[in-house]
C-alpha angles and dihedrals in degrees: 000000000000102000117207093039111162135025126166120267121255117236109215109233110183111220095189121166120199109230146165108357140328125269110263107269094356118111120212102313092065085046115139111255148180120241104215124181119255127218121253105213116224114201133170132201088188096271099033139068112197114169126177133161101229103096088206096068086034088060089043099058078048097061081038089066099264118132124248100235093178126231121353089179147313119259130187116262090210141044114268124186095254093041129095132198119274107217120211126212133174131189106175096334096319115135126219132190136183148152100213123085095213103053092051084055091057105044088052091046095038103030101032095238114161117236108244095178148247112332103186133307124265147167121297110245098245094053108089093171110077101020110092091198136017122238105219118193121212117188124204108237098217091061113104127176089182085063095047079057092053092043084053102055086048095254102106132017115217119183124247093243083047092055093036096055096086127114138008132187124187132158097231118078122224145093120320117200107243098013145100117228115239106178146226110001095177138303128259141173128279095218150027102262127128111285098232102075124216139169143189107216096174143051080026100160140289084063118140108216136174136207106266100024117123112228131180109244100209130190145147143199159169099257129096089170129065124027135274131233137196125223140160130209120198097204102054139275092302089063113127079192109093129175121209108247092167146314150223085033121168110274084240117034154070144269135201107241127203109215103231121236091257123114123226154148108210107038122154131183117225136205120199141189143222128181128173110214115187099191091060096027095221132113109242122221140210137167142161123190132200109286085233149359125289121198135239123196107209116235094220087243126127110289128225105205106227123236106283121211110231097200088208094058113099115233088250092057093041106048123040129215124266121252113250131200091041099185129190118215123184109220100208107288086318109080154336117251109212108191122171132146129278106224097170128081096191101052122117098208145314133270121213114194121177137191136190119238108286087017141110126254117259127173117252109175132357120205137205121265116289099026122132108175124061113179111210107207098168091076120122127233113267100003115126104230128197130209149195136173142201143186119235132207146123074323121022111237123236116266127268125237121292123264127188141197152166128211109215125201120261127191124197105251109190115215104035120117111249084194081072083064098070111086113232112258122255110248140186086061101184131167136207137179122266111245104241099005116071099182096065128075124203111224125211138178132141124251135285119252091225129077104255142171096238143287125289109200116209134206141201137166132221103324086338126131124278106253126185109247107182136344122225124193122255090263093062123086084171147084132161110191115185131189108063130146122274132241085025148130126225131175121214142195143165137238123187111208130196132189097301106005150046130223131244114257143289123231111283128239128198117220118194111201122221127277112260104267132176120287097008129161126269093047098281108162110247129171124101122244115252136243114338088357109286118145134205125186138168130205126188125207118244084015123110091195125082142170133242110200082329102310112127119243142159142252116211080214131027131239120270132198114220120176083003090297123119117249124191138148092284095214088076081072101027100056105050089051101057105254126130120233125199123186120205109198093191090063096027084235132149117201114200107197113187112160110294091356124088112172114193124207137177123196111249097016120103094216132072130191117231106193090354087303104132098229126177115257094221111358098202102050112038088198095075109099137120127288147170123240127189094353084309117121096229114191134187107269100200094053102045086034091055099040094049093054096271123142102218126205129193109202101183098189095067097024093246147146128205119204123198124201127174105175130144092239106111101184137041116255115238114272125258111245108278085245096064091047102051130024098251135207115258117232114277105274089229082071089055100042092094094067085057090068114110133241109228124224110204134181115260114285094010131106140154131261132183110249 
């Protein structure tokens, strides 16, 4: 007979506590948090153990006549990524825990115990790392479920002491009088701290600093996920001022401080936390501090103020992006030319730092907001250099890739004809459609005469400008670009492009892009409306498919839900049926336009403006507002639904929502250009480097040569 059969359920109880500062473009139920331990109650009635960690039914057995035998442990309320669930069973009072899966299954199939849920979530037994106590179970061997059957089927009577004398779980080892010792259940925590456990090992207080020392900050903890992050505080471990020492540290380790030029008493390092869980979508949160202040005596030098951390700035508006396409252009035997693309617009300037191969990384130049070229002039002749930038900031960005280059020696050399310099152009430029994915063209050409560098392939639209699109290497005859609109027409052609010059270029071909259809890649709304245009659709959260008049059809995004409104890419409903939609990326705003009706809304504002009237978006809940999510412009569907004609259904059992449309548009309009729906990403910088190179314009009869 199976022995350690029932055990009361766990109700989760999440202890979260909002701190620090909000996930770019999320609303409250992205909020940082801290995870804390929970208490699992432990009462007796003199035969019988219940325990529980909602402090309400634990109050309630007590006003029944159990006795309150205090804190068994403490479990986590949330899953961490070390926990695992605690499942709770019961038979006749009888509570069963256990961590696997299988054998809940099977005291529930075999024993008839009932499944209560999940508790908490704790250590595997095995796991003596992250667990601070282990929970032992002892079971009364008089007790005898297959009797109380028996009893039940009026073959056998068992007491009730008999019955309630099951199992016990205590956090002690040791012998119990009258029962049989199981074992480890799992292991748990002794007290209420926060799970992720850190700790500040040096400089730990009583230390004498001054301004200009280099000192190890040392730390440790119980975390292999996340990132860790420095900080000091001047008045003490209770500042909510913090200055930036470093980021994106090991979870065990060290780094060499040094000691700013700031004088101070009470001053405390601390190590912090961050952990992105994406079953609870929250961002988890840890810090220690020192136990106490150290001190640092100023040098009387000018002092640079550290970053300070405001706690009611969101992530987006604190740290900037990083910049992307970092290139590297030699400039004849003078310079190297480092371009790359500026993606924040909160940044303060931008650091370069540069290394030479089996070397460290040292700054080398810092430059003012917006910029995107640095020209390094102090590079030697001949020397490979590698480099890396960042945005700072109130935080500093992460680095961009890394870029390398080498500046070679050139001499003047009379007679000889610059005209040779120029690279042939590539010729037979031809383009066919992609197979699957309509909105892509495959490029072809065949290969310049001349030794070159590379191709650089250019784009325009309609009467546009030619713009670069991509670079290839001069191996390459091939491209394949993907993303374009469609339903429209581009224009291509080819430059090869050499050390110094580009060539002229090659013929030019014209592509024409599909027609928007039903169910096409790239997430463009198809389906047709049904008799006498009306349209139904139905969306799902967390879904990417949909239906049109119940035709199924796919999202390239899923709906979300937001302050408890639902947020989606609002074209899936404008379009079929029938309104026009505009994005204009300098206001961040979106215009809907469907007969009589323009809605106005701007991304990050919680009104809206319907024929020119400001309306709240959601009156009752001044959060809802767009927003864009992962580079997607996601707007409030009841709101846009109900004020465009739509009828709009919740049904909270599937997670669905029903939208009704009867119009007299049969059919959908033509999409906008995606570019005009969702702010997209601009082609890397490292494909647009090649355009950067310089003509050169030489004296008659003179041109350069590598030495």
């Amino acid at each position: 007979m199976l022995k350690g059969r029932g055990l009361i359920a766990f109700i989760v109880s999440f202890l979260m506590l909002i701190l620090v500062f909000g996930i770019p473009g999320t609303a409250a139920a992205s909020d940082t948090v801290t995870i804390k331990a929970v208490p699992l109650y432990r009462c007796w009635n003199g035969t019988v153990h219940w325990y529980t960690t909602n402090q309400e039914e634990r109050d309630g057995w007590l006003a029944s006549g159990f006795n309150d035998e205090g804190i068994a442990c403490y479990v986590s309320p949330a899953p961490l990524p070390y926990t695992v669930p605690l499942y709770k069973c019961m038979l006749y009072g009888d509570m069963y825990y256990a961590t696997s899966s299988a054998e809940r299954d099977a005291v529930i199939s075999q024993y008839g115990f009932s499944y209560q849920g999940i508790e908490g979530y704790v250590i595997p037994a095995n796991d003596t790392y992250y667990g601070d106590v282990n929970v032992n179970r002892w079971y009364h061997p008089e007790s005898d479920h297959s009797d109380g059957w028996e009893w039940l089927s009026g073959e056998t009577f068992v007491s009730s002491s008999e019955m309630d004398r099951h199992h016990f779980y205590q956090v002690p080892a040791g012998s119990i009088p009258g029962y049989n010792y199981e074992g480890v259940v799992f292991r748990a925590w002794d007290s209420p701290e926060v799970l992720q456990k850190i700790k500040v090992t040096a400089p730990n207080g009583k230390e004498a600093l001054k301004a200009g020392d280099v000192v190890d900050i040392n730390w440790n903890s119980y975390i292999d996920e996340g990132e860790m992050n420095l900080y000091y505080a001047m008045d003490g471990p209770s500042s909510n001022t913090l200055y930036k020492i470093e980021e994106e540290l090991p979870n065990n380790g060290s780094y060499e401080w040094t000691v700013p030029n700031k004088a101070g008493s009470n001053v405390v390092i601390e190590a912090r936390w961050l952990y992105y869980d994406n079953e609870t979508d929250a961002w988890a949160y840890a810090n220690d501090t020192s136990d106490s202040g150290f001190s640092i005596t100023g040098s009387g030098g000018i002092l640079k103020p550290g970053i300070i951390i405001n706690p009611n700035l969101p992530l987006l508006k604190v740290f900037p992006a990083a910049p992307t396409g970092l290139t590297v252009t030699p400039y004849l035997s003078s310079r190297l030319d480092l371009y790359w693309k500026d993606n924040a617009s909160n940044e303060n300037g931008y650091v370069i730092e540069r290394k030479t191969a089996g070397g460290s990384y040292a700054q080398i130049a810092s430059v003012g907001a917006n910029t995107t070229k640095y020209s390094d002039t102090s590079a030697a002749i001949g020397t490979t250099y590698y480099y890396r930038v960042k945005a700072t900031g109130n935080f500093d960005s992460g680095y961009s890739n890394e870029a390398s280059g080498t500046l070679f020696k050139f001499a003047v050399v009379p007679d000889i004809d610059f005209a040779k310099l120029i690279p042939g152009a590539p010729s037979g430029l031809a383009a066919a459609a992609v197979t699957n994915d309509p909105q892509a063209v495959k490029l072809t050409w065949q290969a310049s005469k001349s030794d070159i560098g590379g191709y650089i392939i250019e784009r325009k639209s309609g009467s546009g400008d030619w713009e670069m699109t991509s670079t290839v290497g001069a191996d390459q005859t091939s491209v394949t670009e993907s993303g374009l609109a469609l339903n429209q027409s581009y224009s291509y052609r080819v430059r090869a492009y050499s050390l110094f010059l580009n060539s002229d270029p090659s013929n030019t071909v014209v592509f024409n892009t599909a027609a928007s259809s039903g169910g096409s890649p790239g997430g463009t709304p198809g389906g047709s409306p049904g008799i006498n245009g009306r349209v139904d659709l139905d969306f799902f959260i967390g879904k990417a498919s949909y239906n049109i008049n119940g035709s199924a059809s796919a999202m390239d995004v899923s709906p979300v839900i937001k302050e408890s409104r639902t947020l989606l890419p609002i074209r899936f409903i404008t379009q079929p049926i029938g309104a026009e939609i505009q994005w204009i990326d300098a206001e961040k705003k979106v215009i809907i336009n469907q007969g009589s009706t323009i809605i106005e809304l701007w991304i990050g504002k919680n009104k809206a403006e319907i024929n020119g009237r400001s309306v709240p978006i959601d009156p009752d809940n001044a959060s809802v507002m767009p927003l864009i999510i992962n580079g997607r412009t996601m707007m409030p569907l009841r709101f846009i639904a109900e004020n465009l004609g739509c009828e709009v259904e919740w049904i909270p059992e599937n997670s669905q929502i029903i939208i009704h449309y009867q119009g007299d548009k049969l059919d959908p309009q033509p999409e906008p250009p995606m570019d005009q729906m969702d702010p997209q990403p601009e082609p890397p910088m490292d494909q647009l480097a090649p355009q950067l190179k310089p003509s050169i314009d030489l004296s008659p009869g003179l041109t350069f040569k590598p030495l």
